[in-house]
DSSP file (Angstrom, degrees, kcal/mol; ACC not computed):
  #  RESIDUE AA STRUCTURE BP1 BP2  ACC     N-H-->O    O-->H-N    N-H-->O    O-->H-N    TCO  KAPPA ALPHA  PHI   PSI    X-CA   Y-CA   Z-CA
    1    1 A X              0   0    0      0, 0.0     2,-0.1     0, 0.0     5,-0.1   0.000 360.0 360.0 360.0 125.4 -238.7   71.4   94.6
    2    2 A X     >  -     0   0    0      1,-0.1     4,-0.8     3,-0.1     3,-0.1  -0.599 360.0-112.8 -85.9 158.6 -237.0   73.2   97.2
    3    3 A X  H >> S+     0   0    0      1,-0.3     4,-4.0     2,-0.3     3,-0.8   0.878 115.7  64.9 -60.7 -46.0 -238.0   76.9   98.1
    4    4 A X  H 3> S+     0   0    0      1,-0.3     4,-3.6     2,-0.2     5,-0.3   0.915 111.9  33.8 -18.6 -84.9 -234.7   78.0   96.8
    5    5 A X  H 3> S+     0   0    0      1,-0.2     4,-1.3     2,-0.2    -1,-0.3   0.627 116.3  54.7 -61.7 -25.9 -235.7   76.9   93.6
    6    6 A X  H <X S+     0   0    0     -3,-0.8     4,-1.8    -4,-0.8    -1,-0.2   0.958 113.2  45.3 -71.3 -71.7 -239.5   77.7   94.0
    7    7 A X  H  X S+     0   0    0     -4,-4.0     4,-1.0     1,-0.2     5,-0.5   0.963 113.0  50.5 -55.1 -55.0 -238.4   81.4   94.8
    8    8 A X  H  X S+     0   0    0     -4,-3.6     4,-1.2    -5,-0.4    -1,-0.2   0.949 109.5  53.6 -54.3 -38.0 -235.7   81.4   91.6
    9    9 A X  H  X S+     0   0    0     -4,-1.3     4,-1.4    -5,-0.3     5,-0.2   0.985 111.5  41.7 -58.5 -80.9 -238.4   80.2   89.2
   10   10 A X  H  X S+     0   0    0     -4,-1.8     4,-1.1     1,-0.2     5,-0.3   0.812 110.8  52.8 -41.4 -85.1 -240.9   82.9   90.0
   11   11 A X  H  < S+     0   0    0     -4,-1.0    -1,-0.2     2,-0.2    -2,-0.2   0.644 115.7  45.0 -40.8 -32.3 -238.6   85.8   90.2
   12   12 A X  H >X S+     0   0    0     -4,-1.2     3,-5.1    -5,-0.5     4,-0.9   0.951 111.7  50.4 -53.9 -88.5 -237.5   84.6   86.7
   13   13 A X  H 3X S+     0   0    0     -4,-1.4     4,-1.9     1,-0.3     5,-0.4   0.689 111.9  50.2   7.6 -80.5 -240.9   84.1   85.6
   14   14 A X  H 3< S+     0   0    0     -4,-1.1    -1,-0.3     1,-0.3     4,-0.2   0.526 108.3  50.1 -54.0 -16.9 -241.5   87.4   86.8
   15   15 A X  H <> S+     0   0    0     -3,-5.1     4,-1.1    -5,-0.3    -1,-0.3   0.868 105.2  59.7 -74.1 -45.8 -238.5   89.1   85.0
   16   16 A X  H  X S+     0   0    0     -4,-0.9     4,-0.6     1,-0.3    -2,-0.2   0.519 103.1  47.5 -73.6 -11.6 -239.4   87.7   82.1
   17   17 A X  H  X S+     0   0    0     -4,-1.9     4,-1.4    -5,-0.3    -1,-0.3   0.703 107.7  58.8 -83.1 -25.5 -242.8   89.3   82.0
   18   18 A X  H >> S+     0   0    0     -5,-0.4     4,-1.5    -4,-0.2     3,-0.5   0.950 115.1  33.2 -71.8 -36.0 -241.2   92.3   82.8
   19   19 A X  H 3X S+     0   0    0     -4,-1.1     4,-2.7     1,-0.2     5,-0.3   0.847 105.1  68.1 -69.4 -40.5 -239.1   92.1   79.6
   20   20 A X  H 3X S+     0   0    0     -4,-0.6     4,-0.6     1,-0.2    -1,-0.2   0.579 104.7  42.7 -64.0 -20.9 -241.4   90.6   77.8
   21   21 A X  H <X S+     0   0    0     -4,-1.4     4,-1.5    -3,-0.5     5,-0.3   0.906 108.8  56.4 -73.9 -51.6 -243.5   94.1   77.9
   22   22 A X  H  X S+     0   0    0     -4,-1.5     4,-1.8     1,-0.2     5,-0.2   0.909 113.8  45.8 -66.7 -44.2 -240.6   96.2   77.4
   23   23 A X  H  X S+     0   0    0     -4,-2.7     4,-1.3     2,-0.2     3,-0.3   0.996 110.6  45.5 -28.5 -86.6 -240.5   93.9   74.4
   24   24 A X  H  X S+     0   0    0     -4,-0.6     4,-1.7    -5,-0.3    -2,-0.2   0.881 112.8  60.7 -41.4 -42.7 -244.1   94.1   73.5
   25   25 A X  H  < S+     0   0    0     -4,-1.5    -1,-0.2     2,-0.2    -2,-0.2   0.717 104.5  44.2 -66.1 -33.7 -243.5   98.2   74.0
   26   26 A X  H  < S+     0   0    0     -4,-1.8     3,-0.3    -3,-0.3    -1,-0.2   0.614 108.6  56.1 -89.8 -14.5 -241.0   98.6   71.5
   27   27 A X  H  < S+     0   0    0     -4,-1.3    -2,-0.2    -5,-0.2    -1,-0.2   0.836 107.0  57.9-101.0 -37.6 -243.0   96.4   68.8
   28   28 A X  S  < S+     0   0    0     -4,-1.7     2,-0.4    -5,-0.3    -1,-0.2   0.420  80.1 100.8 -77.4  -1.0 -246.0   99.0   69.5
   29   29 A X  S    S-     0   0    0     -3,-0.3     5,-0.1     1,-0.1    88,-0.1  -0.569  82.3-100.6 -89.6 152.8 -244.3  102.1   68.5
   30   30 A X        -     0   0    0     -2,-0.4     4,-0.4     1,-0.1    89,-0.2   0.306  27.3-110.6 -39.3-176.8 -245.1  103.6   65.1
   31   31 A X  S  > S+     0   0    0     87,-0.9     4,-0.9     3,-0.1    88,-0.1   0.816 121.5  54.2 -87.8 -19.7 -242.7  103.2   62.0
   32   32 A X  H >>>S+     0   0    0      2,-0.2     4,-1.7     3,-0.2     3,-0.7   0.984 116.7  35.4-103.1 -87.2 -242.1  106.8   62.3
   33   33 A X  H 345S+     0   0    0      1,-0.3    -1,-0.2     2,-0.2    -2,-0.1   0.625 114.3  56.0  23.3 -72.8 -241.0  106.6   65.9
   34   34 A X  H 3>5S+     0   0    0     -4,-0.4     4,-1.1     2,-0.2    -1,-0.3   0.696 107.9  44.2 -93.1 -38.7 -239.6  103.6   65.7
   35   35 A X  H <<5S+     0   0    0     -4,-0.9     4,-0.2    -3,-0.7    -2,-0.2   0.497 108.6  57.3 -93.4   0.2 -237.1  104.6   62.8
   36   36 A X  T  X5S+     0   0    0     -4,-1.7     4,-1.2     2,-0.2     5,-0.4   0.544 109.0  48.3-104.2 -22.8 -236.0  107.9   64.4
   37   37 A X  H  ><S+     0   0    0     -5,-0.6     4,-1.6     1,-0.2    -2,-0.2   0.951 115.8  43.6 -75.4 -30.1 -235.0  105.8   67.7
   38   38 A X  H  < S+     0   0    0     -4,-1.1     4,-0.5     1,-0.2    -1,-0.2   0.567 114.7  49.4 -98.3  -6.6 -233.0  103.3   65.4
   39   39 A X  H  > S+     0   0    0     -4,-0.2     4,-1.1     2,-0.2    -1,-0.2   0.553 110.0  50.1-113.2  -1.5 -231.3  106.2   63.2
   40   40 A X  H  X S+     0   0    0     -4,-1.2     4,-3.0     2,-0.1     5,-0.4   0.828 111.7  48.3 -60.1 -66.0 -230.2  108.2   66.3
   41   41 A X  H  X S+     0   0    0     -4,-1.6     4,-1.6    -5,-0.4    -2,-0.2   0.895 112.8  49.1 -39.6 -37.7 -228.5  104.8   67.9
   42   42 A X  H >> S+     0   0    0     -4,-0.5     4,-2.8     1,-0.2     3,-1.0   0.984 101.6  61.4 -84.1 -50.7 -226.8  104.2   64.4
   43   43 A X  H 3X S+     0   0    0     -4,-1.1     4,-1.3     1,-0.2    -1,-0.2   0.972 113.2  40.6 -28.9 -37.2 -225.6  108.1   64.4
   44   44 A X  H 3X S+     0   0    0     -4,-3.0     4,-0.9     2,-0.2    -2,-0.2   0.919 112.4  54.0 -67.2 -39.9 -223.7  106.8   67.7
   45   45 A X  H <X S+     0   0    0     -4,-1.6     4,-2.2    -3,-1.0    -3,-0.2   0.955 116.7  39.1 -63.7 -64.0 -222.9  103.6   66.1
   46   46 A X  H  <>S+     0   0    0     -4,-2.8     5,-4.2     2,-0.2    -1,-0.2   0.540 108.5  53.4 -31.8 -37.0 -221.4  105.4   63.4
   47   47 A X  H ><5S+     0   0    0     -4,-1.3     3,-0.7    -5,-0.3    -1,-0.2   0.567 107.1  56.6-101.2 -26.2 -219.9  108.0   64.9
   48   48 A X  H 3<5S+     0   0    0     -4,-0.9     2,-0.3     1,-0.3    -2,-0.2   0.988 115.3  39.8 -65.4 -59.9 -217.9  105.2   67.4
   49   49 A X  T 3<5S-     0   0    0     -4,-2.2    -1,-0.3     1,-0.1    -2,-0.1  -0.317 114.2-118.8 -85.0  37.9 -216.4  103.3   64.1
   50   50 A X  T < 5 +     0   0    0     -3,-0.7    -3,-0.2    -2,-0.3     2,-0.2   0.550  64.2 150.2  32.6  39.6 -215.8  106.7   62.3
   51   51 A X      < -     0   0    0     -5,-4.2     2,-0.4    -6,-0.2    -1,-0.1  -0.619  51.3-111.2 -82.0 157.5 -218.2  105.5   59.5
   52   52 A X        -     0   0    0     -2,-0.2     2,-1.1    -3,-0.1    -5,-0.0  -0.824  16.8-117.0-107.8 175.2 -219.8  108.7   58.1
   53   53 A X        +     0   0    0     -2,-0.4     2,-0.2     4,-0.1    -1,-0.1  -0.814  54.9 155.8-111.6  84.3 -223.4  109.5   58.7
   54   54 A X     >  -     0   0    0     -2,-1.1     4,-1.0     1,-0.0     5,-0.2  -0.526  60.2-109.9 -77.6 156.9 -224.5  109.4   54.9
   55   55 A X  H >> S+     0   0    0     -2,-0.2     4,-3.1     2,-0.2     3,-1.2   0.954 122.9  46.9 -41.0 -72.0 -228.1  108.7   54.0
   56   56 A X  H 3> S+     0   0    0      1,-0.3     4,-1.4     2,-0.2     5,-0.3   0.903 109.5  55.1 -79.3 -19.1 -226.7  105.2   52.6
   57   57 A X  H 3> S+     0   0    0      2,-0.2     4,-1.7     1,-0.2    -1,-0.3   0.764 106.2  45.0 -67.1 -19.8 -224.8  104.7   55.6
   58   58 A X  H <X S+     0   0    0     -3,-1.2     4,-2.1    -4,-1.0    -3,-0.2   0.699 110.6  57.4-100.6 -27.1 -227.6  105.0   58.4
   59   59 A X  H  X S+     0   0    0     -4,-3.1     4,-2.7    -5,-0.2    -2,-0.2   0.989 108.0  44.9 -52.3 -50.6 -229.6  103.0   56.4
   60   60 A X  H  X>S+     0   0    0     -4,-1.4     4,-1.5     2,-0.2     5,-0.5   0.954 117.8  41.9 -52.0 -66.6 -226.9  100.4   56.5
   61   61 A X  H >X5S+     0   0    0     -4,-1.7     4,-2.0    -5,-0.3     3,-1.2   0.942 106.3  63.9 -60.6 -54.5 -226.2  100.6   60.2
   62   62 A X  H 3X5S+     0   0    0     -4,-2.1     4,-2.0     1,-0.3     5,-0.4   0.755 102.1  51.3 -37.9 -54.9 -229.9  100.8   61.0
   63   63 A X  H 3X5S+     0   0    0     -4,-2.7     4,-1.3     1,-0.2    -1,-0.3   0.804 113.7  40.9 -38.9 -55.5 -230.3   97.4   59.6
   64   64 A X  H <X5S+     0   0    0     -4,-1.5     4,-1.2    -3,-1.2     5,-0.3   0.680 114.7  53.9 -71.1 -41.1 -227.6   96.0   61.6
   65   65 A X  H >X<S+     0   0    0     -4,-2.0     4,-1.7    -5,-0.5     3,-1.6   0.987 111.8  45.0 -74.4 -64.2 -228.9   98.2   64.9
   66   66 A X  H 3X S+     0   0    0     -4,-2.0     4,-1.6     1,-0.3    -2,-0.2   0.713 117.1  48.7-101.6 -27.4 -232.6   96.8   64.6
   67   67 A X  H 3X S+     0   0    0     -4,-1.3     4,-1.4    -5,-0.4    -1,-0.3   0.647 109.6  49.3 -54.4 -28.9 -231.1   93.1   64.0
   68   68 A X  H <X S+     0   0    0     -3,-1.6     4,-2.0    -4,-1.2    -2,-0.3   0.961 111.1  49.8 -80.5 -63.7 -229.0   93.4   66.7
   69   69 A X  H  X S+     0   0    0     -4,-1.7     4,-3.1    -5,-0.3     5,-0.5   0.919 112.0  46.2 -57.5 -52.8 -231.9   94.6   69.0
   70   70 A X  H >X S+     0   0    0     -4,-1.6     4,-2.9    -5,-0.3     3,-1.0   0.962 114.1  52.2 -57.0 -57.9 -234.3   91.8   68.0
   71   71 A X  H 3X S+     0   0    0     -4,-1.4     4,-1.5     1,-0.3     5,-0.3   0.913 115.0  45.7 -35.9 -55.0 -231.1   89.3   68.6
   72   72 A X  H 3X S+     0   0    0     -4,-2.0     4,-2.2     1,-0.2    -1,-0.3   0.782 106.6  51.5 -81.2 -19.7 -230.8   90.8   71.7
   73   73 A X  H <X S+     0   0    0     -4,-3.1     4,-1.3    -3,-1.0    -1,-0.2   0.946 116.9  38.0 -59.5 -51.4 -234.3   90.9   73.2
   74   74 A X  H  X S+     0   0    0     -4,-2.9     4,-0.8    -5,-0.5    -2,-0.2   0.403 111.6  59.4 -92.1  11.1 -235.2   87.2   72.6
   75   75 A X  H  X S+     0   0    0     -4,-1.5     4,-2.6    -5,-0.4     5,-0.3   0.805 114.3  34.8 -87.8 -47.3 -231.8   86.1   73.5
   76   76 A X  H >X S+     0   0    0     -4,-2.2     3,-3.7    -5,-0.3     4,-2.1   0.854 119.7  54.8 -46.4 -80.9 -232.2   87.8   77.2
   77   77 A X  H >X S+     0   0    0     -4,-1.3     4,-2.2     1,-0.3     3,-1.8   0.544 107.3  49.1  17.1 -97.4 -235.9   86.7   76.9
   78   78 A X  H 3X S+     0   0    0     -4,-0.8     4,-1.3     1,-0.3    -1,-0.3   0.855 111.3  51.2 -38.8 -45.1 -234.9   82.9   76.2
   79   79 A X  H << S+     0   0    0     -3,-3.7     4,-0.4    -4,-2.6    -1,-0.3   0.659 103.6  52.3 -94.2   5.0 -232.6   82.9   79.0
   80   80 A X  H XX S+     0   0    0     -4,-2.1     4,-2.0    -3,-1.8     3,-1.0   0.857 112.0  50.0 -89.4 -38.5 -234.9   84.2   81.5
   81   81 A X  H 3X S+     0   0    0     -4,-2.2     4,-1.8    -5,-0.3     5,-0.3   0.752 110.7  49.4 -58.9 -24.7 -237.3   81.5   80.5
   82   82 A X  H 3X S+     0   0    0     -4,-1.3     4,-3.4    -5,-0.4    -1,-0.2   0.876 107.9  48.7 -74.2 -28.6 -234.8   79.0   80.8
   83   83 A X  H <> S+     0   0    0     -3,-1.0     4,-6.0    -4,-0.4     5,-0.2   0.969 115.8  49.7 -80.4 -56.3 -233.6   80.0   84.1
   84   84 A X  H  X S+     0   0    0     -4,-2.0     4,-1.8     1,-0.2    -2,-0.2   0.849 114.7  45.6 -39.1 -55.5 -237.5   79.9   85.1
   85   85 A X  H >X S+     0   0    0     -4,-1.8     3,-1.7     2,-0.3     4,-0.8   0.945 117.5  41.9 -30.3 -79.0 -237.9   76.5   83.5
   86   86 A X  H 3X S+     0   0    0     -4,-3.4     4,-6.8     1,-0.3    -2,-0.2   0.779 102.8  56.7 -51.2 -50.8 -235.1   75.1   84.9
   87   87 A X  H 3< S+     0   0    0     -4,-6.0    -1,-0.3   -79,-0.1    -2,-0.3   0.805 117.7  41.5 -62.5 -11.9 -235.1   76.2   87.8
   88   88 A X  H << S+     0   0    0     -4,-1.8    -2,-0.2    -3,-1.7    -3,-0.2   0.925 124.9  33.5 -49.7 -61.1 -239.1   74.3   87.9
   89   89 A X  H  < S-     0   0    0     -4,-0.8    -3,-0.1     2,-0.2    -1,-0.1   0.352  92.4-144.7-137.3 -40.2 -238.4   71.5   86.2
   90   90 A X     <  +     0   0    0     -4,-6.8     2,-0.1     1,-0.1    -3,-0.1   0.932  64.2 116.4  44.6  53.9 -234.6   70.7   87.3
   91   91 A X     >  -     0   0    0     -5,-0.1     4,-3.3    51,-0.0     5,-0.3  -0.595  55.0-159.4-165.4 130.9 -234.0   69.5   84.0
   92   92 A X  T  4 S+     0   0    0      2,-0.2    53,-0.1     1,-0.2    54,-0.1   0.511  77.6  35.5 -95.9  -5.4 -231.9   70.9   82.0
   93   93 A X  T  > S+     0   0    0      2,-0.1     4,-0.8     3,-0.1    -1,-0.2   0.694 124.9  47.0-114.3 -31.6 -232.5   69.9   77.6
   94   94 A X  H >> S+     0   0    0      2,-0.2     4,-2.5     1,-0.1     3,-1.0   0.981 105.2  54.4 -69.9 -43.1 -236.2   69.9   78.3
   95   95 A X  H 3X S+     0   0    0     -4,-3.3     4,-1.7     1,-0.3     5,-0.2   0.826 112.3  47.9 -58.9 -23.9 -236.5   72.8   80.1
   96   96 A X  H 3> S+     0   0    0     -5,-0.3     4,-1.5     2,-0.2    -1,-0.3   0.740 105.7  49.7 -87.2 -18.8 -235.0   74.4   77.5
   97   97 A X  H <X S+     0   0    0     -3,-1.0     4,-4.5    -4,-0.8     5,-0.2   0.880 110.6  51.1 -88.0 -15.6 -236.6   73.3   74.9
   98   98 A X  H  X S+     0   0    0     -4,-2.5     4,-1.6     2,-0.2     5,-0.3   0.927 111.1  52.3 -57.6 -45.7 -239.9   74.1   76.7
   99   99 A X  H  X S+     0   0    0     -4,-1.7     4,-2.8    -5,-0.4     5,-0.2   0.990 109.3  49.9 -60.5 -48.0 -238.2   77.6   77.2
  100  100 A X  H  X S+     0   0    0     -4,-1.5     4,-3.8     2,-0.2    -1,-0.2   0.935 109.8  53.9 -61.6 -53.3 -237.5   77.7   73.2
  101  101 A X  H  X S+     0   0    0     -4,-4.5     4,-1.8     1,-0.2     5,-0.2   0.996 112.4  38.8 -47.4 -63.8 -241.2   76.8   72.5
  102  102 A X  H >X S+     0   0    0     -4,-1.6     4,-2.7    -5,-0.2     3,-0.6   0.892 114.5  59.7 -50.0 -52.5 -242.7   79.5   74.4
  103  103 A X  H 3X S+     0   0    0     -4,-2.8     4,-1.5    -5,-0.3    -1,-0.2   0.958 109.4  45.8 -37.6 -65.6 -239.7   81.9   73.2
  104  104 A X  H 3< S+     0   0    0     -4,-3.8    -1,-0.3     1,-0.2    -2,-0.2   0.742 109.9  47.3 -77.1  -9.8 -240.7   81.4   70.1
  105  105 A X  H XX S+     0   0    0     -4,-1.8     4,-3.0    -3,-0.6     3,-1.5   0.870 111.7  52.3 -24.0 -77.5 -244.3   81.7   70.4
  106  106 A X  H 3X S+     0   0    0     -4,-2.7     4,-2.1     1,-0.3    -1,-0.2   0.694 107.1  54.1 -44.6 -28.3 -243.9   84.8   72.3
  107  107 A X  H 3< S+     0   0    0     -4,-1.5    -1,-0.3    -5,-0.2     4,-0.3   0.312 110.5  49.1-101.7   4.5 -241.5   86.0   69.2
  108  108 A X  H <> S+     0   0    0     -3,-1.5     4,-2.6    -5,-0.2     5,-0.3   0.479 105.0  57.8-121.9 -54.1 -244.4   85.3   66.7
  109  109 A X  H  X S+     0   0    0     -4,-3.0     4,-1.2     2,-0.2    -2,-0.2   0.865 101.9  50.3 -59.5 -29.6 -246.4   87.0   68.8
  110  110 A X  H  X S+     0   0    0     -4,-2.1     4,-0.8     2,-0.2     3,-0.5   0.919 112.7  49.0 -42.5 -56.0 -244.3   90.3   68.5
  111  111 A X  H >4 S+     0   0    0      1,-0.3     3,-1.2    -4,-0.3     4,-0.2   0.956 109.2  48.4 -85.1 -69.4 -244.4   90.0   64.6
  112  112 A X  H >< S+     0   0    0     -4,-2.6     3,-1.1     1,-0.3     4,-0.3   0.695 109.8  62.5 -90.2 -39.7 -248.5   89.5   64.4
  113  113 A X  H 3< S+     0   0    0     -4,-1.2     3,-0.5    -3,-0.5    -1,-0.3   0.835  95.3  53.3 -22.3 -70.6 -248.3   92.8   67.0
  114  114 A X  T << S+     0   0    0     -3,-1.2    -1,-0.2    -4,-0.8    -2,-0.2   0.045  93.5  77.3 -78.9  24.2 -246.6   95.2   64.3
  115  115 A X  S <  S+     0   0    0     -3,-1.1     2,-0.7    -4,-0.2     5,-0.3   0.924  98.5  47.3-105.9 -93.1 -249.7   94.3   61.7
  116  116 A X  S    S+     0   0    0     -3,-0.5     2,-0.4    -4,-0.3    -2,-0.2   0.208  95.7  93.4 -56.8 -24.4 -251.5   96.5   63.8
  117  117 A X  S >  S-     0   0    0     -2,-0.7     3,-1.8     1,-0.1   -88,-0.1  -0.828  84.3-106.6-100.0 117.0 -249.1   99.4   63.9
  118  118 A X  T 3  S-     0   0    0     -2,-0.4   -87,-0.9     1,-0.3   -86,-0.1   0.270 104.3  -0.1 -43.1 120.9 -249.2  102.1   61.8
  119  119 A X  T 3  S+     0   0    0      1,-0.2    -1,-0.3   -89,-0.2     2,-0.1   0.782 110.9 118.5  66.1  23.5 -246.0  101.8   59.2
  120  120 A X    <   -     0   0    0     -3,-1.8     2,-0.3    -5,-0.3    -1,-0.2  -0.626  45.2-172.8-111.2 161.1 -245.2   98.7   61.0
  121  121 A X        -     0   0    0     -2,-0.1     2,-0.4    -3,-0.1    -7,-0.3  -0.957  26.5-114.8-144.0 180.0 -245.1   95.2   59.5
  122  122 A X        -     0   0    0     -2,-0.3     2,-0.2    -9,-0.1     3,-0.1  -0.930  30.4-163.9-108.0 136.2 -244.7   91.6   60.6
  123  123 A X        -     0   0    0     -2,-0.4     4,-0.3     1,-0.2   -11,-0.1  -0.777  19.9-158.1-134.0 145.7 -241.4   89.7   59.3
  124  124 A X  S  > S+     0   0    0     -2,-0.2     4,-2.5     2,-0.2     5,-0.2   0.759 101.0  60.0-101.7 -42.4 -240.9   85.8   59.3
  125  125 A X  H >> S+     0   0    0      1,-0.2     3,-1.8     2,-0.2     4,-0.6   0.663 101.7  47.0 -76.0 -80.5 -237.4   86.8   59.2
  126  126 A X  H >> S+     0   0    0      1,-0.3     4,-1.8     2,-0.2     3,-0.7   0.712 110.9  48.4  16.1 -81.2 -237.5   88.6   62.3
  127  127 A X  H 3> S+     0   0    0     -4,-0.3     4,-2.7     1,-0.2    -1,-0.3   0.969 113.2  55.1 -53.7 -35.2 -239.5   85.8   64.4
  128  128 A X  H <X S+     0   0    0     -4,-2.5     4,-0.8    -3,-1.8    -1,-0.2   0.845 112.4  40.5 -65.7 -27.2 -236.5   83.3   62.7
  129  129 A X  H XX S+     0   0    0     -3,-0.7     4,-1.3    -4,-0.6     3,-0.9   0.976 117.8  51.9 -76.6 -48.9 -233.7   85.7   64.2
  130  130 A X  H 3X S+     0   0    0     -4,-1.8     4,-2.2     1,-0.3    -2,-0.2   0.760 112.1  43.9 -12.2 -60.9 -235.9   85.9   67.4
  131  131 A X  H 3X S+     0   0    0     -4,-2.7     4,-1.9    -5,-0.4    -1,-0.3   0.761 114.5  44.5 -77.7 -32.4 -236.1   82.4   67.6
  132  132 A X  H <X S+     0   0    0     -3,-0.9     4,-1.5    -4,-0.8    -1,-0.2   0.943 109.5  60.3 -66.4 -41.1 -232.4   81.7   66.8
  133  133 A X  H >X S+     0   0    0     -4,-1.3     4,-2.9     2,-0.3     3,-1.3   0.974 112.8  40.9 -32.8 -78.7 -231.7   84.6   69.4
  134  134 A X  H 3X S+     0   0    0     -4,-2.2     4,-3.4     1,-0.3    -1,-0.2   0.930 112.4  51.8 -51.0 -44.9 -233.6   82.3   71.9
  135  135 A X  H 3X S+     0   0    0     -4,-1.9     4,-0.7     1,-0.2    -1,-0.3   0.856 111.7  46.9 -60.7 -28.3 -232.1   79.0   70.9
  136  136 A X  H XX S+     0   0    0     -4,-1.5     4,-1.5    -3,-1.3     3,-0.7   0.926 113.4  46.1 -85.9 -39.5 -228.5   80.3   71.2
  137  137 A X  H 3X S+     0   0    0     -4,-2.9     4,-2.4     1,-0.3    -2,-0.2   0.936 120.3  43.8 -88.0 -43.7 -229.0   81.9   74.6
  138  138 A X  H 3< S+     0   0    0     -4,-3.4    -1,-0.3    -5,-0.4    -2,-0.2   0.250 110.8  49.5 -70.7   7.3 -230.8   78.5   75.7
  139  139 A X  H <X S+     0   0    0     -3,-0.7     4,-1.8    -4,-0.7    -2,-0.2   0.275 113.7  47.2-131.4 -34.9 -228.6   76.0   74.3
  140  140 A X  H  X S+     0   0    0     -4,-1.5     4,-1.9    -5,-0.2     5,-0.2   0.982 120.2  41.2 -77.1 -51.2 -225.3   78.0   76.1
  141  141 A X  H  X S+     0   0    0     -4,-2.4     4,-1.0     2,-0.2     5,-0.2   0.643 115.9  48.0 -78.0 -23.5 -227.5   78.1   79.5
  142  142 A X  H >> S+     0   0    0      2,-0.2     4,-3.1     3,-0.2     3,-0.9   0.983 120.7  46.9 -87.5 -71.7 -228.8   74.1   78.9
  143  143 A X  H 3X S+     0   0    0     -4,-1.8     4,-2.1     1,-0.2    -2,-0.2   0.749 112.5  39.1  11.0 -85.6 -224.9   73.7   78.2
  144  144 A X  H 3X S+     0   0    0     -4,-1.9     4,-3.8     2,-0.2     5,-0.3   0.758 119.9  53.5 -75.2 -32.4 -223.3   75.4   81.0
  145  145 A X  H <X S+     0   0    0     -4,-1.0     4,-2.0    -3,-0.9     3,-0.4   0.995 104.2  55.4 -73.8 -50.0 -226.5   73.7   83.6
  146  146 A X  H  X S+     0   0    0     -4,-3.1     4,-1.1     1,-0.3    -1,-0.2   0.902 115.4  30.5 -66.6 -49.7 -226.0   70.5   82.6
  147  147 A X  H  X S+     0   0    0     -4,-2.1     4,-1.0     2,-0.2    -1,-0.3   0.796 118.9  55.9 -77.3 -15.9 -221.9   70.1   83.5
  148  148 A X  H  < S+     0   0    0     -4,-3.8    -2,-0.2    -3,-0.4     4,-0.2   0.777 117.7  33.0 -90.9  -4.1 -222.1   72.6   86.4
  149  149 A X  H  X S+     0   0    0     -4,-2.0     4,-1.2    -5,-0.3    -1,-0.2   0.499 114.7  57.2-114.1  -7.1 -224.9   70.5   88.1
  150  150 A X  H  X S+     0   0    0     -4,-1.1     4,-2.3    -5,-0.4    -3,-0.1   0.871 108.7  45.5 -66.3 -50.6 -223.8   67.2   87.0
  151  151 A X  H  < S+     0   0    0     -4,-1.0    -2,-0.2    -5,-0.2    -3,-0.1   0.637 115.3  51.6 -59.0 -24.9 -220.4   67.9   88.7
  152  152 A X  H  4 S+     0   0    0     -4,-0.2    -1,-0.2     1,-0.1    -2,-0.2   0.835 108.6  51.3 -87.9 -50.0 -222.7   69.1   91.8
  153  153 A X  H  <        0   0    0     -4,-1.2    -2,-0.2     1,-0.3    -3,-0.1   0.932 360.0 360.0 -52.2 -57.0 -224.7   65.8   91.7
  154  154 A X     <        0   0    0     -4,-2.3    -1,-0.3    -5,-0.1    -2,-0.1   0.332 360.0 360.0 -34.8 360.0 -221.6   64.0   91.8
């Protein structure tokens, strides 16, 4: 492994803890909390696609705002582990699936988190969007590694 690659792995690695709290941070706030942050964002949401801001409408966007946000945590998430991986490993459908184990691990670990938090629960469907989240984001990056470093190899 050249240092290049030494130095890109860790600084991934390192991102991905950093997200991976901000993660962890969001799964620890209360239900109370936690549903007054996700029904302001939907006001916004709403307010952007000139839905109105009914009772059954902010429910409705909420759903779709706190789905989106889990999609979007473990898809960054997955692809900072991938990068990390990859760059280690220099191989590009294992490292990703290594990256995808651990993703999802980690995304399991979220949900057994919000059993502890007051008005919070743990969701399988949640860790399954997690996990898809991770698979999509690793599967583009596995993709994209594999023809732009083949072509490089060449």
């Amino acid at each position: 492994m050249t240092k290049k690659r030494k130095i890109i792995a860790i600084a991934a690695l390192l991102i991905a803890v950093g997200w991976l709290v901000f993660i962890y941070s969001n799964s620890l706030q209360n239900g109370t909390d936690s549903g007054s942050r996700s029904g302001a964002i939907s006001e916004v949401v709403n307010d952007i696609l000139g839905l109105p801001n009914t009772p059954e409408q902010l429910e409705v966007t909420g759903h779709y705002v706190r789905k989106s946000a889990h999609f979007t945590e473990f898809f960054i998430e997955g692809a900072l582990l991938f990068v990390a991986v990859f760059a280690y490993l220099d191989r590009c459908f294992f490292g990703g699936g290594c990256a995808l184990i651990i993703t999802s691990a980690l995304a399991a670990i979220d949900e057994s988190l919000q059993s502890f938090v007051p008005d919070r629960g743990p969701a399988v469907a949640d860790w399954a969007l997690d996990t898809s989240a991770a698979f999509c984001s690793v599967l583009i990056l596995a993709i994209c590694s594999y023809f732009i470093f083949k072509r490089v190899k060449r």
